[in-house]
ROMAR-151238 format. One record per residue (C-alpha): x, y, z negated. Coordinates in pm, whole numbers, padded with zeros to 5 digits, always signed. Layout:
N
XYZ/...
This chain:
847
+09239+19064-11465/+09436+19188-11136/+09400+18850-10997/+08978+18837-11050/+08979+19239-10898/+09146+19176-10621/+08912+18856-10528/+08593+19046-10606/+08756+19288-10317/+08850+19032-10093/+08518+18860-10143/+08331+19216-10054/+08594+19280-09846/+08487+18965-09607/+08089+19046-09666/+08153+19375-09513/+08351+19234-09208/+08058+18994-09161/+07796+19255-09172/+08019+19461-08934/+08006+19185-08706/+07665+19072-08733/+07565+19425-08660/+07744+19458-08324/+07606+19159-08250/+07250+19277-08314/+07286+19538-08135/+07389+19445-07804/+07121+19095-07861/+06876+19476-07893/+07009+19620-07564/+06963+19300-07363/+06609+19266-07476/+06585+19601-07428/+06683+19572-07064/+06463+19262-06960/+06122+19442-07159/+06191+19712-06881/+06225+19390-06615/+05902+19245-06706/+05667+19617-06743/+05786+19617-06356/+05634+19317-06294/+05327+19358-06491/+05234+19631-06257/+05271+19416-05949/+05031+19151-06125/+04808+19438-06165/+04811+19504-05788/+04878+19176-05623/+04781+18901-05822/+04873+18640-05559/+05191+18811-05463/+05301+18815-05845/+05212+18451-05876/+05457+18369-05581/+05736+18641-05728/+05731+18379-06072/+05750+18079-05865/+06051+18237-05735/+06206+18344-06065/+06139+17994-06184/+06289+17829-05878/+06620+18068-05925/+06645+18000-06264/+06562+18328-06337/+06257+18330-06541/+06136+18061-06788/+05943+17724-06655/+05765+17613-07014/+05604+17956-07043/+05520+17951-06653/+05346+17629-06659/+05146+17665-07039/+04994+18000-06811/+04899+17789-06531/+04789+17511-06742/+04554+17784-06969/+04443+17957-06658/+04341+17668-06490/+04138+17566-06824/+03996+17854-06848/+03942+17997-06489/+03913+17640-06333/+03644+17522-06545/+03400+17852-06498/+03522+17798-06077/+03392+17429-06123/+03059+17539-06282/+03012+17847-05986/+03090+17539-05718/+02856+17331-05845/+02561+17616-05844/+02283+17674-06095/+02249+17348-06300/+02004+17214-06399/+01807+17322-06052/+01541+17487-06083/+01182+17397-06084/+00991+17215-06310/+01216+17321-06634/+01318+17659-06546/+01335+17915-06299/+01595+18241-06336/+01451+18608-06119/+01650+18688-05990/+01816+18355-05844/+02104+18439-05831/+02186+18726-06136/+02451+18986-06045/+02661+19142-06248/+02614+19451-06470/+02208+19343-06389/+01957+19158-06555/+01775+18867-06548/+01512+18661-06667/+01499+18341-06788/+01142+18071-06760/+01143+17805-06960/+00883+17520-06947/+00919+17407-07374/+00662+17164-07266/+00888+16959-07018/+01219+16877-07216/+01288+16767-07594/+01129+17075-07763/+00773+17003-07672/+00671+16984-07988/+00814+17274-08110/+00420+17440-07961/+00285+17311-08301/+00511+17513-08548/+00685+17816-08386/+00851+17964-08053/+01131+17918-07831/+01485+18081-07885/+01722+18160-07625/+02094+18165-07676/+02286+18316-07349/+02613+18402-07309/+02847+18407-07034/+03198+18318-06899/+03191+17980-07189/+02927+18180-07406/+03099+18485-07443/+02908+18795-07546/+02655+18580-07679/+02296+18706-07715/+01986+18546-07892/+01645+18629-07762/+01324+18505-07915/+01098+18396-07584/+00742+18505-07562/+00489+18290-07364/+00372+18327-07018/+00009+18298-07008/-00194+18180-06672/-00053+18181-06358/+00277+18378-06233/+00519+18405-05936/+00915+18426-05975/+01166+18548-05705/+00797+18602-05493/+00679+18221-05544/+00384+18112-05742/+00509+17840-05973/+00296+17551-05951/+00059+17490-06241/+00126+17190-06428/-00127+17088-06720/+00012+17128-07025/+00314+17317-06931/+00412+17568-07171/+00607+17834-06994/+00814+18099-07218/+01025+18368-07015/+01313+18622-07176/+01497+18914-06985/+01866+18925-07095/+02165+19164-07019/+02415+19016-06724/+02777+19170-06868/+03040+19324-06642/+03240+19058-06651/+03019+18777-06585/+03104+18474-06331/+02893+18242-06512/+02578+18305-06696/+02503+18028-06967/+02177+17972-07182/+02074+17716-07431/+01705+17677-07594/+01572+17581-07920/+01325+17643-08197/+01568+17876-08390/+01630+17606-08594/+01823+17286-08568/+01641+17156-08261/+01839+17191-07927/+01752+17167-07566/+02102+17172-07435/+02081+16981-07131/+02243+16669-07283/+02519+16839-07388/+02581+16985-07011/+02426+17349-07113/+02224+17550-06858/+02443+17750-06628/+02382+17982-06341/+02642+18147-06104/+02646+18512-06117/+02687+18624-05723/+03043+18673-05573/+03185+18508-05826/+03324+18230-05665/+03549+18509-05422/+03654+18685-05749/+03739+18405-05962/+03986+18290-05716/+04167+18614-05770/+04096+18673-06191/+04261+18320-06194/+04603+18424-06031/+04548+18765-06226/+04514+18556-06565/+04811+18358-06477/+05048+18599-06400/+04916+18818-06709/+04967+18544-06908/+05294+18473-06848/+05451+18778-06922/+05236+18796-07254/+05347+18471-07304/+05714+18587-07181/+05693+18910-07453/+05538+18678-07735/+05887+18451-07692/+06100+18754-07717/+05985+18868-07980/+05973+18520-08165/+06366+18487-08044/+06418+18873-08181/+06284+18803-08524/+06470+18435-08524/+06819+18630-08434/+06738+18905-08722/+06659+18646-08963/+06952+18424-08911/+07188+18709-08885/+07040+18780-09269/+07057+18455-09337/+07452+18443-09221/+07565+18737-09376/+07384+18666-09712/+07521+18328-09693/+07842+18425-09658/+07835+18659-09906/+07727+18382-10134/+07972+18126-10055/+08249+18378-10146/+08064+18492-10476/+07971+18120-10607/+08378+17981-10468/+08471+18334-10699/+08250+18261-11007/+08409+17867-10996/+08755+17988-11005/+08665+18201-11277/+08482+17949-11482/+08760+17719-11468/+09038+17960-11540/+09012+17904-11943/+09152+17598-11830/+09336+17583-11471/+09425+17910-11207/+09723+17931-10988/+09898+18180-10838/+09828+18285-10576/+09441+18292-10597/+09404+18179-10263/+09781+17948-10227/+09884+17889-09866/+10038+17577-09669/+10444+17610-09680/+10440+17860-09978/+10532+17868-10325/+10257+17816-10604/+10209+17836-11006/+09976+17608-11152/+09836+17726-11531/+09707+17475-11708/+09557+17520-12063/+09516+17162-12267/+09390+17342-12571/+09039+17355-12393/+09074+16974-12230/+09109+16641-12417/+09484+16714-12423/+09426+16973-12665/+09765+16892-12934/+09951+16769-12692/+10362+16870-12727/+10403+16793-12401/+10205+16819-12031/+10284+16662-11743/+10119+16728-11392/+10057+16442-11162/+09918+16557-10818/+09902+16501-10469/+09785+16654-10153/+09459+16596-09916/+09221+16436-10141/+09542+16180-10235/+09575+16088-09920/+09936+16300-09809/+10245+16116-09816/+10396+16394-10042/+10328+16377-10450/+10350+16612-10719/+10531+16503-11046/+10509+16388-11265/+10591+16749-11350/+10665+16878-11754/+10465+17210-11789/+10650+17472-12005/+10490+17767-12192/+10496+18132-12088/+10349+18407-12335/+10331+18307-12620/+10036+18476-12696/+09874+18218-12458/+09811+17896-12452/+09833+17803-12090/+10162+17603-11973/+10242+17596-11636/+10533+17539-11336/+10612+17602-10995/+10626+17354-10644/+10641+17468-10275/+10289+17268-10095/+10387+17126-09764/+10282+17322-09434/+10013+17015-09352/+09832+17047-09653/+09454+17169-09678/+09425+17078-10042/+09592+17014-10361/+09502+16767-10656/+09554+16741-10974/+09564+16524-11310/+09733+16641-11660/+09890+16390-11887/+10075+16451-12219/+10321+16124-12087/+10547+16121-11775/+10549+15752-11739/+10137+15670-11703/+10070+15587-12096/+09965+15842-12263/+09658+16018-12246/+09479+16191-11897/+09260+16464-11835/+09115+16419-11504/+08822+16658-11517/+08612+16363-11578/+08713+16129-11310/+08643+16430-11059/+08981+16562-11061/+09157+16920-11037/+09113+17028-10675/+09253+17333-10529/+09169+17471-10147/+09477+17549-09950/+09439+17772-09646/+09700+17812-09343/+09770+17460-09264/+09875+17267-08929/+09959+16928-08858/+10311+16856-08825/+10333+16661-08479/+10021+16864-08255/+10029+17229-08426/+09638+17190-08455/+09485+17359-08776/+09424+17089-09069/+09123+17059-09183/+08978+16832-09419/+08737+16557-09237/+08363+16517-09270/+08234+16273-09522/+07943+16039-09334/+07639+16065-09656/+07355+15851-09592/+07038+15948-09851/+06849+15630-09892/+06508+15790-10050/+06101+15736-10060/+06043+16079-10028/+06164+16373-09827/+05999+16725-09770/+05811+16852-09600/+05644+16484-09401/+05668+16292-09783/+05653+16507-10071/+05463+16424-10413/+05715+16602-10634/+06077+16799-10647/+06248+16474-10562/+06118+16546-10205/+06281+16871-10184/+06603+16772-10328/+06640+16516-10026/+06595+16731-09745/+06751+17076-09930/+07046+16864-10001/+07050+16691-09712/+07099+17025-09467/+07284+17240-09718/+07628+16914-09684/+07546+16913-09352/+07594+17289-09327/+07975+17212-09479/+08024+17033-09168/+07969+16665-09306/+07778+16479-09117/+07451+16368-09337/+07135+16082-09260/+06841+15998-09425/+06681+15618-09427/+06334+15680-09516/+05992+15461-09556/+05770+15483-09238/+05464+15592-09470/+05156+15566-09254/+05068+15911-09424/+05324+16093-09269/+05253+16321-08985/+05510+16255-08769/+05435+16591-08506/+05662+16726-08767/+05972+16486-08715/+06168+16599-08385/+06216+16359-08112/+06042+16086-08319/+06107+15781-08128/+06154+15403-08192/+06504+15245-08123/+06560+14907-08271/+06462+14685-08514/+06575+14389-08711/+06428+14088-08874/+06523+14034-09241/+06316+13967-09573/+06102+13743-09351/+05969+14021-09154/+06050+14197-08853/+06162+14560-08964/+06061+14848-08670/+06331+15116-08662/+06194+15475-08591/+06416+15770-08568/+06372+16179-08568/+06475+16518-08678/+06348+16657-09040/+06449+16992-09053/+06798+16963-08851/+06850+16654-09057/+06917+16279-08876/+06662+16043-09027/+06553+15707-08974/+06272+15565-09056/+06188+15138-09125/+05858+15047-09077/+05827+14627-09184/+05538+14447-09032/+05466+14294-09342/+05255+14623-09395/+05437+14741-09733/+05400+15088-09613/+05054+15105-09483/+04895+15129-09766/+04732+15469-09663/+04980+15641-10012/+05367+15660-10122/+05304+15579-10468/+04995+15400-10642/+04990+15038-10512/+05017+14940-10889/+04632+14954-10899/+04543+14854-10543/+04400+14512-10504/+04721+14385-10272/+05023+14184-10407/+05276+14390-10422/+05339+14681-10634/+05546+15018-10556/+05875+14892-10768/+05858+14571-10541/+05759+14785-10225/+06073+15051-10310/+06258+14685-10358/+06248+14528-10068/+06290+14914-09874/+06631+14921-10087/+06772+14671-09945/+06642+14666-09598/+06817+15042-09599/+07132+14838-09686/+07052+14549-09445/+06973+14784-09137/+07323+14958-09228/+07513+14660-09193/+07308+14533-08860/+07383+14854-08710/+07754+14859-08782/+07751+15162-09009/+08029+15241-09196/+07942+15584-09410/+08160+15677-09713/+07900+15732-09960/+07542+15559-10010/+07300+15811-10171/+07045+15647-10340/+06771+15871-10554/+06610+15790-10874/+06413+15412-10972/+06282+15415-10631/+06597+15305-10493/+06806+15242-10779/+06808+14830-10694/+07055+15006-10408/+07354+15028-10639/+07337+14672-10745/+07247+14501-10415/+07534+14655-10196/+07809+14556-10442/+07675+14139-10472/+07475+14142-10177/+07661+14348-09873/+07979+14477-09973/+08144+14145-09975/+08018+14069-09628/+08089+14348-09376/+07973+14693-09543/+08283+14732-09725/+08343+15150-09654/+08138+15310-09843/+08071+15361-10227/+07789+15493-10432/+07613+15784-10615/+07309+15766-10782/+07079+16050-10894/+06844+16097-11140/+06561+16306-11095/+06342+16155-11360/+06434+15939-11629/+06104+15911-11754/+06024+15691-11482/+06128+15309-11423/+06479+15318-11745/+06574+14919-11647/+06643+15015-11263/+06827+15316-11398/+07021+15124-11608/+07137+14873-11375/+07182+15149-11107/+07428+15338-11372/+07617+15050-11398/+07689+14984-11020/+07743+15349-10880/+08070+15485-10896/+07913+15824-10976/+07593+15961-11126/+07458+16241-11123/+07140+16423-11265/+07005+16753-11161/+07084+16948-11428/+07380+17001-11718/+07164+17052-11988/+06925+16732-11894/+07248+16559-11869/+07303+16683-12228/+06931+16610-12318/+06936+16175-12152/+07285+16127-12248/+07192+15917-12602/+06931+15706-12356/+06999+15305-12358/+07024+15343-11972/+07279+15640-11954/+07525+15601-12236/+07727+15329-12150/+07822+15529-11842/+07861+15885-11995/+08232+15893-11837/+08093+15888-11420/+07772+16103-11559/+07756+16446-11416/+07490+16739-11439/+07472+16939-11120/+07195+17216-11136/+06916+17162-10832/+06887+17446-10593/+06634+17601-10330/+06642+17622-09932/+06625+18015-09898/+06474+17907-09562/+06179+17767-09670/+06172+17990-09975/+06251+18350-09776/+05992+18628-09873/+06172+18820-09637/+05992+18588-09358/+05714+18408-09490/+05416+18383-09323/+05200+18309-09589/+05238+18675-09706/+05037+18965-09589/+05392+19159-09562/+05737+19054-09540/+05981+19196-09818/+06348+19202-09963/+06512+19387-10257/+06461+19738-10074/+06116+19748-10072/+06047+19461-10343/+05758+19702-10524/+05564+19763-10184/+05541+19392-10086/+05447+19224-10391/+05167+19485-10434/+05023+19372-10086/+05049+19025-10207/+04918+19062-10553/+04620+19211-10357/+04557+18935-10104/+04607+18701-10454/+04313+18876-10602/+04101+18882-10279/+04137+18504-10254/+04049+18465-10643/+03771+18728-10617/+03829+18912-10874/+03974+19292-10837/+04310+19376-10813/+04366+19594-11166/+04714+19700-11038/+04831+19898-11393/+04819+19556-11610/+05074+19259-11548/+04976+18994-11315/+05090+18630-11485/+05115+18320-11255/+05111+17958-11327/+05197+17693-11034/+05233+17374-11173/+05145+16989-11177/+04862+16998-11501/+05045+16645-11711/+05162+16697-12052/+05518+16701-11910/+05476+17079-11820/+05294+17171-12155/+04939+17149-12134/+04878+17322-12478/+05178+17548-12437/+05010+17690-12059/+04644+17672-12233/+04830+17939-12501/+05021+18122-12295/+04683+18223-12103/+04474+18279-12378/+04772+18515-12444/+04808+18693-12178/+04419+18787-12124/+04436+18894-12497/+04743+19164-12405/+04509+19299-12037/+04710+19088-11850/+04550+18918-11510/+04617+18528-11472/+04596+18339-11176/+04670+17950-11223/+04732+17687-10945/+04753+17321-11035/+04561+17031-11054/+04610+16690-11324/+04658+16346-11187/+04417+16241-11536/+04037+16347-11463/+04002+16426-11839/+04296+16698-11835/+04121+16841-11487/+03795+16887-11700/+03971+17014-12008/+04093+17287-11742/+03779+17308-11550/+03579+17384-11855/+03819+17621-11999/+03803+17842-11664/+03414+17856-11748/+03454+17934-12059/+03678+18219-12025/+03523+18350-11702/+03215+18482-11998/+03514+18735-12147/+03764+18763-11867/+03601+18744-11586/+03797+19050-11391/+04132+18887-11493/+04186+18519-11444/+04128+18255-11167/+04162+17908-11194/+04254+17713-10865/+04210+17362-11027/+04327+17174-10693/+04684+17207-10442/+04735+17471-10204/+05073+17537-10042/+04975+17884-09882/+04851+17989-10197/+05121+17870-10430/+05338+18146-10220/+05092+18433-10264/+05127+18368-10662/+05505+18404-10612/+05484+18673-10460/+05216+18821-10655/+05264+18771-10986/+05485+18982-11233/+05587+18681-11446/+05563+18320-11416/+05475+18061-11674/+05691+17712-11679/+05641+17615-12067/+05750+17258-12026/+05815+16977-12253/+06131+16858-12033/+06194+16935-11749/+06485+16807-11535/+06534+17054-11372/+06268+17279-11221/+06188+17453-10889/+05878+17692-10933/+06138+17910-11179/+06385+17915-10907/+06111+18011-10646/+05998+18277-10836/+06324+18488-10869/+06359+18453-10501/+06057+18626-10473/+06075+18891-10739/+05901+18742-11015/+06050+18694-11393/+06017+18356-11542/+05876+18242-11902/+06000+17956-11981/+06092+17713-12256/+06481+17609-12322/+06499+17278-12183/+06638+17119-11877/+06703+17310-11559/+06524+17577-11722/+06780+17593-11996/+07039+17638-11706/+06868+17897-11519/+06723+18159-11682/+06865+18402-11910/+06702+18556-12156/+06704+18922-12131/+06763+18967-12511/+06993+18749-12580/+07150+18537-12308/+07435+18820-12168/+07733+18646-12223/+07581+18321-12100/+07461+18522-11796/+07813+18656-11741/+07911+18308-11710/+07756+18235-11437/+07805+18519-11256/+07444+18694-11303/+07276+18909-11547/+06963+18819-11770/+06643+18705-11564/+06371+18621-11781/+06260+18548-12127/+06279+18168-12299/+06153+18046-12588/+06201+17712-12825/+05951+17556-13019/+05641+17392-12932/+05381+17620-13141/+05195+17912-13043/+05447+18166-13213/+05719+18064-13019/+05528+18101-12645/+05402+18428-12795/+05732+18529-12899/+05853+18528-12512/+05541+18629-12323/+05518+18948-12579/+05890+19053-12518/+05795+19028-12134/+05464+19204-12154/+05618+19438-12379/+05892+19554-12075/+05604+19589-11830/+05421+19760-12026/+05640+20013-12199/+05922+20037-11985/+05807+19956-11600/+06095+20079-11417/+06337+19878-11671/+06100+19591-11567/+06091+19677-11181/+06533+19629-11196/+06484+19350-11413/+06236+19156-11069/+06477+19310-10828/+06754+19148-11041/+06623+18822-11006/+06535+18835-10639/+06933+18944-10589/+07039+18618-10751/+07179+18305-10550/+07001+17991-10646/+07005+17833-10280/+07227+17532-10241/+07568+17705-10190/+07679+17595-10505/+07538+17259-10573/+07644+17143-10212/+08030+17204-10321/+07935+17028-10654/+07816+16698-10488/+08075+16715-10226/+08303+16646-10524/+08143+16404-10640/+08123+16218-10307/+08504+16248-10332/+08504+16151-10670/+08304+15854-10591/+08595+15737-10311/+08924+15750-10546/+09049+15384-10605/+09063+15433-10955/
């Protein structure tokens, strides 16, 4: 008990030193910006005096290095758009001329004047417009700003403008309007019609007119507008880089505080069966291992024996075998003492109840015992040990945000950064889909290629989200097929399992051509299952001999043969949750391989998923003022439903994919429900079956006649919207059938809401029911977050969504702690990083 205080102080301890330093830091970034914002206000007032003269003073801050060239030339460019085009159209005088078409009195219009406008209707396209109504004149200056609309009136017999009889033509039919010349004005521009859809817009050219002296003052406005521009533009970046340096300085300290608090709740969880002392052991010292058997699958054993070693295995130096000998008796833990060696940066462990290799071994289920050792240095140089970056390469179909359908997408890139963040080093091989937009992949360029599979294979790569990713693009055309998935029932020979096929093992093929070596091939659900098989027969042999590989299922319901044969292949699987793990295990494709089979819950990028800066929100927020900004967005959420924001009843949200995976009856109920009890609803989801989007479609009609203040449906995707009904709602629906593992539930604790859910899959792993689920809560580190159910039936969906209506209701404030407890909890990828990182390890041992 001693032992867990003083980590929970150490780990607060270090959160407090972090904040300390992030806070200096803050500071002084807030006194430098302070300083330059001073800089800049003095040289605002020169533009404002000598526009030229402040042009030249940027060009020579930019030439010094002193002020910033992008922003510099984006005002040039802009002021030159904008300034350039209205000097081109004064140049190039009144256009069309005048005379037969139109005349303008007087000729040339001056500024803060009038002037009026003669039109001949009779002359250009909108002759006929004599026979059914009247001209319309549309002016405007400057580009059409300040536009005005004028309805002409008719000039009858003859008439002089600017002093000049216009000549009578027969037939002509002359229309005249006096409009306002603005202040501003440099260019006047008109356009005529019938009011309608008729337009005489001088092919497209407009009708323009040069106000006088505007040629003289445009040349100045345009160095004005420059140098204006680029301090705007200057104080716009600042405060972008201000808000970036807050955020990540959030970001750092909340992450660190994290790290500490999931590494803490580990140790914990695993001290029923394994803690040493000390806590934290250190290169050179001495160290007790406790080990308890009664909880392992040497429970009965007379005698343990640890066999370990140092640095993943890889140190010259062994422990054991050791004999473990009991302490307490009142306990059941055996245990003994060793000194580690000063190199060391880890220790690892096996237990056996033999000392010579027969008997029996618990090896944490082929992961191993593994122990972090702090304070060591190499033995020859003096240099800090450290233990060396693993080289992951993701082989996938999808990867968020360019190729997202579902979660898998997510998981790639979430996964991807949050190893990379422990300093491995992490790429992604990756379709080129012709529907990704590819402005969103940094430095996107092509850089080799390779013929193979009777094709020649393009090689693209780019940045996703901080993440190295290539991209193959064969010219046989398997990914332009305008989708990622659906080829199945496209009239072209090859289907997606054949498409994902032949990408398998061109990811392989491309990783051999290039001479890559990583340690572990990643390869993600049936997609690229055919991965596991083809490197061992069809690459490892010949030249990619490094690496070894872990497969993941997201999905089983999805392509069970490639699973299988994947399972069989990979020296590690993995699927994204423990209680799905529980749930698949009995499956034809999984239980052969139950002993490499691991459940690692999924996690969120609190990047992406931040409410505390997420511009789809009409404020940000964070714990402290939770209450305030979900009220603003529950009231943008009912502006863009249209219905009013009834702010004393419970707001229930539903984002979801509409298949019978998530519950279709279940989500039907659990509205009908909630209207019943005053509740608002606000749904989000469309179904990839037309007759389950007019089941839904129908149903929002339907209820609309009782509830029509209280519910929206938005029967169709939105991602701007999905975060509004985060933030919005009170409590989130997620009834599913199965679910692997989950996201929206995770997304909506991050932002304050409470989840209903049903006990299965992620969801089972997740949320804790606030009734009943405290000790299971405790075990992870958390307190209850939501309210689960079991069955299938109406009573059992009731049975949760009344408990949680019930708390709102009767007991708000208990309700309010119980959102800002969920928004406190860490369901990023701190955790499930460390997780996989063992099991990359895992995946490397020999045996």
């Amino acid at each position: 008990a001693n032992a867990v205080a003083e980590e929970a102080a150490a780990v607060r301890k270090a959160a407090e030193d972090a904040a300390a330093i992030r806070n200096a830091q803050v500071e002084a970034e807030a006194a430098e910006v302070a300083a330059r914002m001073a800089v800049i206000e003095e040289a605002k007032n020169l533009a404002a005096e000598d526009p030229q003269g402040a042009c030249a003073a940027i060009d020579a801050k930019i030439l010094a290095g002193e002020g910033n060239a992008d922003d510099w030339a984006e005002a040039k460019r802009v002021s030159d758009e904008v300034i350039g085009h209205l000097l081109t159209v004064v140049k190039n005088g009144t256009a069309p001329a005048v005379g037969d078409k139109w005349h303008l009195e007087p000729a040339q219009p001056e500024a803060g004047g009038r002037v009026t406008v003669y039109y001949d209707a009779a002359a250009t396209c909108l002759a006929g417009v004599k026979q059914y109504g009247s001209i319309t004149l549309t002016s405007g200056c400057n580009n059409f700003e300040e536009p005005e609309v004028t309805v002409m009136k008719e000039v009858k017999g003859r008439f002089k403008v600017n002093g000049a009889a216009v000549k009578a033509v027969k037939g002509s039919w002359w229309q005249k309007a006096e409009v306002d010349v603005p202040d501003g004005a440099f260019v006047m521009d008109f356009v005529f019609s019938d009011g309608g859809n008729n337009y005489d817009n001088n092919d497209r050219a407009d009708y323009h007119s040069a106000v006088k002296g505007a040629e003289e003052t445009l040349d100045t406005t345009r160095f004005t507008h420059a140098s204006e521009l680029y301090y705007k533009l200057v104080d716009d970046r600042l405060v972008r880089e201000k808000r970036a340096r807050e955020r990540n300085a959030r970001r750092a300290i909340i992450k660190t505080k994290s790290k500490a608090e999931a590494a803490l709740v580990t140790r914990r969880q695993r001290e029923h069966v394994l803690f040493v002392e000390p806590a934290e052991p250190r290169a050179g010292d001495t160290v007790r291992v406790h080990y308890n058997p009664s909880n392992t699958s040497l429970a009965g054993a007379t005698e343990v024996y640890i066999i370990g070693g140092y640095n993943r295995w890889t140190h010259a130096e062994s422990i054991g075998p050791l004999q473990m000998v009991a302490g307490d008796t009142a306990s059941s833990h055996v245990s003994v003492e060793f000194t580690i060696p000063s190199d060391a940066f880890k220790m690892d462990f096996v237990f056996s109840n033999s000392a010579d290799g027969t008997g029996s071994f618990d090896n944490n289920n082929k992961l191993d015992y593994h122990v972090p050792v702090t304070g060591g240095v190499h033995k020859v140089t003096g240099e800090p040990v450290v233990e060396p970056p693993l080289h992951v390469v993701s082989i996938c179909v999808e990867m968020a945000p360019i190729a997202k359908v579902g979660g898998l997408g997510d998981v790639v890139t979430s996964l991807a950064r949050a190893v990379q963040d422990e300093g491995h080093n992490v790429e992604v091989i990756l379709p080129k889909h012709d529907t990704i937009d590819y402005t969103q992949v940094e430095g996107f360029v092509e850089t080799t290629g390779f013929s193979w599979g009777m094709t020649y294979n393009r090689v693209f790569y780019g940045k996703v989200e901080g993440v190295d990713t290539y991209f193959i693009d064969p010219e046989n055309g398997m990914f332009r097929v305008g989708m990622i998935y659906g080829t199945d029932y496209l009239e072209i020979p090859m289907t997606d399992a054949e498409r994902f096929g032949f990408f398998s093992k061109a990811a392989l093929e491309w990783l051999l051509q290039s001479k890559r070596q990583p340690d572990i091939i990643h390869c993600h659900d049936w997609q690229t299952a055919p991965c596991a098989k083809s490197f061992w027969q069809d690459y490892q042999p010949f030249g990619l001999s490094n690496p070894r590989v872990v497969f993941t299922i997201h999905n089983l319901n999805y392509g069970a043969e490639l699973i299988e044969e994947a399972m069989s292949f990979a020296q590690v699987s993995t699927t994204v949750s423990r209680t799905y793990a529980e749930e698949i295990s009995s499956h034809q494709s999984i239980r052969d391989n139950l002993d490499k089979f691991h459940g690692v819950v999924n996690g969120i990028d609190p990047e992406i998923w931040d409410p505390a800066n997420d511009d789809f929100l009409p404020r940000f927020y964070d714990e402290a003022d939770m209450v305030e900004g979900k009220a603003a967005a529950r009231e943008a959420l009912c502006n863009h439903s249209n219905i009013p924001n009834k702010a004393g009843v419970p707001m229930v949200g539903v984002v979801t994919r509409l298949s019978s995976q998530k519950g279709i009856h279940l989500i039907k109920r659990g509205i009908m429900r909630s209207l019943e009890r005053g509740c608002q609803v606000v749904l989000l989801g469309s179904a990839p079956d037309p007759v389950i989007q007019q089941e839904f479609d129908m149903l929002f009609h339907e209820l609309k006649q009782s509830y029509h203040d209280f519910m929206c449906f938005h029967l169709y995707y939105n991602e701007p919207l999905s975060h509004l009904i985060y933030a919005g709602s009170d409590m989130l629906l997620v009834p599913s059938m199965f679910e692997p593992c989950g996201l929206s539930q995770l997304i909506a604790m991050r932002y304050g809401t409470v989840p209903i859910v049903r006990r299965t899959g992620g969801l089972n792993d997740t949320v804790f029911d606030y009734d009943m689920d405290h000790k299971k809560a405790e075990w992870e580190g958390m307190t209850p977050n939501g309210f689960s159910f079991d069955g299938t039936n109406d009573d059992a969906i009731d049975y949760a969504l009344n408990r949680g209506m019930d708390l709102a209701y009767n007991k708000p404030a208990e309700f309010r702690k119980l959102q800002a407890n969920c928004m406190s909890q860490d369901w990023s990828w701190n955790r499930p990083a460390l997780e996989y990182i063992e099991v990359y390890h895992a995946a490397r041992k020999p045996y």
